[in-house]
C-alpha positions as CSV (number, residue, x, y, z in Angstrom):
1,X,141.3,-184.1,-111.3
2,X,144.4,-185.6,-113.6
3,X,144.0,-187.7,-116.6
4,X,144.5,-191.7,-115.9
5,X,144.0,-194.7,-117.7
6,X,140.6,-196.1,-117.7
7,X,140.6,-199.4,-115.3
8,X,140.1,-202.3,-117.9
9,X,140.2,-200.6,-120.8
10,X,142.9,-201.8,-123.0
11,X,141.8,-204.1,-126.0
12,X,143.5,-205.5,-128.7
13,X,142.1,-206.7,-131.4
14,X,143.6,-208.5,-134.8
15,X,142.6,-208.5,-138.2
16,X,144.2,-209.5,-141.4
17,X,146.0,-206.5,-141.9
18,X,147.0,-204.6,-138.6
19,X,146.7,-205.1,-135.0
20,X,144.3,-201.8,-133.1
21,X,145.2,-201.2,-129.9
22,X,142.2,-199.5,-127.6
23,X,143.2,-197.1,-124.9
24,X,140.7,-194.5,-122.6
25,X,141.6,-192.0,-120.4
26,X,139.5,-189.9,-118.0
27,X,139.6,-187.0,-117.1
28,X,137.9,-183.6,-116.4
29,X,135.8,-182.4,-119.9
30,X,138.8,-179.6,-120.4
31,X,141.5,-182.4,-119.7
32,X,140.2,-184.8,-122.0
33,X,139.4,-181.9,-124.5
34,X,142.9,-180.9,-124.6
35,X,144.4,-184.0,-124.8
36,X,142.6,-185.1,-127.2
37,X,143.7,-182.9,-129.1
38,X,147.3,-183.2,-128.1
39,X,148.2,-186.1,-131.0
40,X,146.7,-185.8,-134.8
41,X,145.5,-189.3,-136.4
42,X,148.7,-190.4,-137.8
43,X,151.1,-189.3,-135.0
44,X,153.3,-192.1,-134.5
45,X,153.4,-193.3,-130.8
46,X,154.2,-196.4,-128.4
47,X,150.8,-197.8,-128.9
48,X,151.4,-197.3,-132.8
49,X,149.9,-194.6,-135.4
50,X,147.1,-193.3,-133.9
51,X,143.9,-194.2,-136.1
52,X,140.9,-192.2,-134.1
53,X,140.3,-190.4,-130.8
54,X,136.6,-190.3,-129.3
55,X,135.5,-188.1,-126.6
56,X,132.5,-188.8,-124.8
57,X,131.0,-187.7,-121.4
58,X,130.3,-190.7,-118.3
59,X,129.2,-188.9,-115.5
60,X,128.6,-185.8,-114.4
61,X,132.3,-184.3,-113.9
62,X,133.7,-187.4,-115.7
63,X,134.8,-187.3,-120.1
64,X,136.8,-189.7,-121.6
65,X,139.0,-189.7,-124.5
66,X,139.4,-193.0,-126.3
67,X,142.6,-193.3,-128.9
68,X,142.8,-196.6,-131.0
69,X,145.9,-196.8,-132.3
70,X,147.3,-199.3,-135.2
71,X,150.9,-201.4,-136.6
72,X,151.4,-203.9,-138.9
73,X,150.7,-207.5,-137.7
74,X,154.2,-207.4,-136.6
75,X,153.6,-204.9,-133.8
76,X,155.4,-201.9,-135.9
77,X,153.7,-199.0,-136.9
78,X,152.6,-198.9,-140.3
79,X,155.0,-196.7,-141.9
80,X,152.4,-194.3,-144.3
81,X,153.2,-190.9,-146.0
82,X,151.9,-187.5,-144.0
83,X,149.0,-186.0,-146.5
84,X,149.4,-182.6,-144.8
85,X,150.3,-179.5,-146.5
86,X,154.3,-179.2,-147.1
87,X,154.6,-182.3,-145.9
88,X,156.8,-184.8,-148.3
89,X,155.5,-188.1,-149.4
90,X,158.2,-190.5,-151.4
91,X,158.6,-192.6,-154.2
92,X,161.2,-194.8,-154.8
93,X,162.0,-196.1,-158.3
94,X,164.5,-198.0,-160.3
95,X,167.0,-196.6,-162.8
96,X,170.3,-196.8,-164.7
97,X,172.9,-194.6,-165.1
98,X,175.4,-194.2,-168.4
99,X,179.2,-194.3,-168.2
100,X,181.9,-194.0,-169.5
101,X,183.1,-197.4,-170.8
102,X,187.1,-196.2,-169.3
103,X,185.7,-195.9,-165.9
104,X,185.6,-199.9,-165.5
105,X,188.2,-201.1,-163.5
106,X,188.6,-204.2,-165.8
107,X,188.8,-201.8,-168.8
108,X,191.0,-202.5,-171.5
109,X,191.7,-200.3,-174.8
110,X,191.5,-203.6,-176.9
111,X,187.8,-203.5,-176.2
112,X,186.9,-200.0,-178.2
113,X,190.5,-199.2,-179.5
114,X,192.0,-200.0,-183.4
115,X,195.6,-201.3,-182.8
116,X,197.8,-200.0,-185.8
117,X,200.6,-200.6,-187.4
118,X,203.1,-198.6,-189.1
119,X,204.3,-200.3,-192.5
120,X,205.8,-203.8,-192.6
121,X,205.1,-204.3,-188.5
122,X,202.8,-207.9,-188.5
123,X,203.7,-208.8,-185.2
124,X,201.0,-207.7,-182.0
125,X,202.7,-206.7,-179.0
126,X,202.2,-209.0,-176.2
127,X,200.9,-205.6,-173.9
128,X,197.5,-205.5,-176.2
129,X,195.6,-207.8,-174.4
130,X,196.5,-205.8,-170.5
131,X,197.1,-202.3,-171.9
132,X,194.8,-200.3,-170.1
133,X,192.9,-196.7,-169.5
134,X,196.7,-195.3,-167.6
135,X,198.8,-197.6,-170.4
136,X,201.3,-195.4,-172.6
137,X,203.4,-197.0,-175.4
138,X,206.8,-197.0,-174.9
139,X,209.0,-194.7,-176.9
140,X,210.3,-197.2,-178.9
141,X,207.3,-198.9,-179.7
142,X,205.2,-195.6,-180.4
143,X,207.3,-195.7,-183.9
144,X,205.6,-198.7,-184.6
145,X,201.9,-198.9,-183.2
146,X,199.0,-196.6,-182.3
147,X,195.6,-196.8,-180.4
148,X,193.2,-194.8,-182.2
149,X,189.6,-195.2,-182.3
150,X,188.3,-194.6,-185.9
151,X,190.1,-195.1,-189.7
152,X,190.7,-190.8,-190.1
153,X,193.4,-191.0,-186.8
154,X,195.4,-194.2,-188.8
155,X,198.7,-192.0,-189.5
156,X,200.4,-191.5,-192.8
157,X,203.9,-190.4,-192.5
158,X,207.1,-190.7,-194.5
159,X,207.3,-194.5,-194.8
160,X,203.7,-194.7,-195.7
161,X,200.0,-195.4,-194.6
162,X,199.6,-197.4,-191.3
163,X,197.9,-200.6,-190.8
164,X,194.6,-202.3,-188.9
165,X,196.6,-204.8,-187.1
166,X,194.0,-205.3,-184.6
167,X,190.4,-204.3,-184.5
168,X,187.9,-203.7,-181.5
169,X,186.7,-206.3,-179.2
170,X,183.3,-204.1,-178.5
171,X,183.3,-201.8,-181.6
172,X,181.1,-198.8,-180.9
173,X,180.7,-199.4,-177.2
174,X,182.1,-195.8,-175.3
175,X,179.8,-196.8,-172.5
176,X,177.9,-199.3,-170.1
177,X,174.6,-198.9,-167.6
178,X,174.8,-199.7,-164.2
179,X,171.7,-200.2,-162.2
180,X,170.5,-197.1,-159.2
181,X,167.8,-195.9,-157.3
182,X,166.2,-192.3,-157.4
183,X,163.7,-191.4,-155.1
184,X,160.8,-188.5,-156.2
185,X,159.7,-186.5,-153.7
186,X,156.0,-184.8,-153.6
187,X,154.0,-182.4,-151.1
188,X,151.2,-180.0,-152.2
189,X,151.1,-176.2,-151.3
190,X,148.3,-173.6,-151.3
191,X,149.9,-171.4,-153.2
192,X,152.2,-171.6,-156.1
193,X,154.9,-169.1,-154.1
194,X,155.3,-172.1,-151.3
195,X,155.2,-175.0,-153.8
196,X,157.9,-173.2,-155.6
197,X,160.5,-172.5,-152.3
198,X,160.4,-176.3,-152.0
199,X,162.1,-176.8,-155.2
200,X,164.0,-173.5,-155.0
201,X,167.8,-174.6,-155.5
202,X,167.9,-178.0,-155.4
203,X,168.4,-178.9,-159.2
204,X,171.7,-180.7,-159.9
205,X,172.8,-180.6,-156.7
206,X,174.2,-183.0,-154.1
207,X,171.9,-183.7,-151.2
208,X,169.5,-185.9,-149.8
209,X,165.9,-186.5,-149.9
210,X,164.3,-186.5,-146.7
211,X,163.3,-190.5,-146.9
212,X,165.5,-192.8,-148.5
213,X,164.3,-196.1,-148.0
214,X,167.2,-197.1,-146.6
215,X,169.1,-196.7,-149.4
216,X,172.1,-194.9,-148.9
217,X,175.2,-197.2,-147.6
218,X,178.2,-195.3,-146.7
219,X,180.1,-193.3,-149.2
220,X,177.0,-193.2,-151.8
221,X,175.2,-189.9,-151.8
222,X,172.2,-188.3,-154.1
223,X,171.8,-185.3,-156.5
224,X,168.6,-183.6,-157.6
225,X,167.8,-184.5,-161.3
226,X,164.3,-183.2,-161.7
227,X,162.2,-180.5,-160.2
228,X,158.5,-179.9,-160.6
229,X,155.8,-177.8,-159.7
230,X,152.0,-177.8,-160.9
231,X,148.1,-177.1,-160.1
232,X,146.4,-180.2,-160.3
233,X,142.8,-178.1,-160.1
234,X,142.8,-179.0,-156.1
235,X,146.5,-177.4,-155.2
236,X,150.1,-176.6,-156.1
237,X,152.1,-180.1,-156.5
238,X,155.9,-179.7,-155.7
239,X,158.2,-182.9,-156.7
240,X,162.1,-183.8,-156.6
241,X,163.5,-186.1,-157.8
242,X,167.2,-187.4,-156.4
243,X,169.8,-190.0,-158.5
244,X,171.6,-192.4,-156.1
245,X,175.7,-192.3,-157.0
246,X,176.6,-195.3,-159.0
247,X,179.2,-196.2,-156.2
248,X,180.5,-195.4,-153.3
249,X,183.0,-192.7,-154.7
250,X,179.5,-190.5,-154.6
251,X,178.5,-187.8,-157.2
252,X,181.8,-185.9,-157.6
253,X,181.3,-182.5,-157.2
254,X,183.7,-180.7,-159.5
255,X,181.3,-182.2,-162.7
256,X,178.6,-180.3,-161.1
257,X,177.2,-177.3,-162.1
């Protein structure tokens, strides 16, 4: 005898949140017993995520397993995190990132530089409104201006103390926040040990957490900014948690210890 698909009975039935799919099969008692055990509640399948499987006897040399199965109303399986032991359930979360105000590519030093002036020079230069981060003052004009950014780098020199000539567009401001994603990362362990090798390491380094929502468009990578392990009186709880690059030049590697 060999497992087949019980005539007439598939069901389907809708609800307000998911569709459950019905299936039996029949089969000899150590057929049915084995396959029913062959997919855990939660495997993901055709059908959907398996919900249940029922084994129950018809006749005398006849058992049947019955598997319902469930997806969204959409017909795709719900997508759920996997409760079991070492396995990784995720979080995704909003965040910002701080740097450095030079790193703009419409950066320009009038924004957080003092222009000054040696003695007697009034006039501004037409390149302070365009100098930027790479901008260097000509050698002729180096005798008579100066970026600097606070009053104890103004020079004094043999034909006297330097002038403000112009002042800071964003006074103060070194840097700017730009909006990310990081993703935490949990499973529980038995023992402290496992929960521990999970985390083993990972911190401030470039990788990837297992699920990322999507959220990693091409050049854009992750690095581990948090790791975590506790008892939370039941079992060990293991966490990550990865930074999303701020662009698409990724984390660069040589900052990284």
């Amino acid at each position: 005898m060999s497992i087949t698909v019980k005539f007439n009975s598939r069901q389907t039935e809708r609800n307000e949140n998911e569709i459950v799919t019905t299936v039996c099969w029949t089969g000899s008692q150590e057929e049915i017993l084995e396959f029913s055990q062959a997919e855990r509640p939660g495997t993901s399948t055709a059908d959907g995520d398996l919900k249940s499987s029922r084994v129950y006897q018809e006749g005398p040399t006849i058992w049947v397993c019955e598997k319902k199965y469930v997806t969204d109303l959409d017909g795709e399986p719900r997508d759920r995190p996997n409760a079991e032991y070492g396995k990784k359930s995720a979080q995704l979360h909003g965040s910002t990132l701080s740097r450095s105000l030079e790193n703009l590519p419409q950066y320009r030093k009038k924004w957080n530089y003092f222009l000054v002036a040696a003695p007697g020079v009034n006039t501004v230069p037409d390149w302070w409104d365009t100098a930027d981060y790479h901008s260097v003052i000509s050698s002729a004009d180096s005798q008579k201006y100066r970026w600097v950014k606070s009053f104890s780098e103004i020079p004094v020199d043999s034909s006297g103390h330097w002038h403000v000539l112009k002042t800071p567009l964003k006074p103060g401001q070194e840097s700017y926040e730009i909006a990310t994603y990081s993703i935490t990362e949990t499973a529980k362990f038995r023992s402290a040990r496992s929960a521990g090798r999970m985390v083993a390491g990972k911190l401030n380094q470039i990788g990837k957490p297992e699920e990322d929502f999507g959220l990693t468009p091409s050049g854009y990578n992750w690095k581990c900014d948090n790791a975590t392990v506790s008892w939370n009186g039941k079992y060990w709880l293991a966490t990550l948690t990865w930074t999303r690059s701020g662009n698409n030049k990724g984390w660069d590697p040589d900052t990284i210890g």
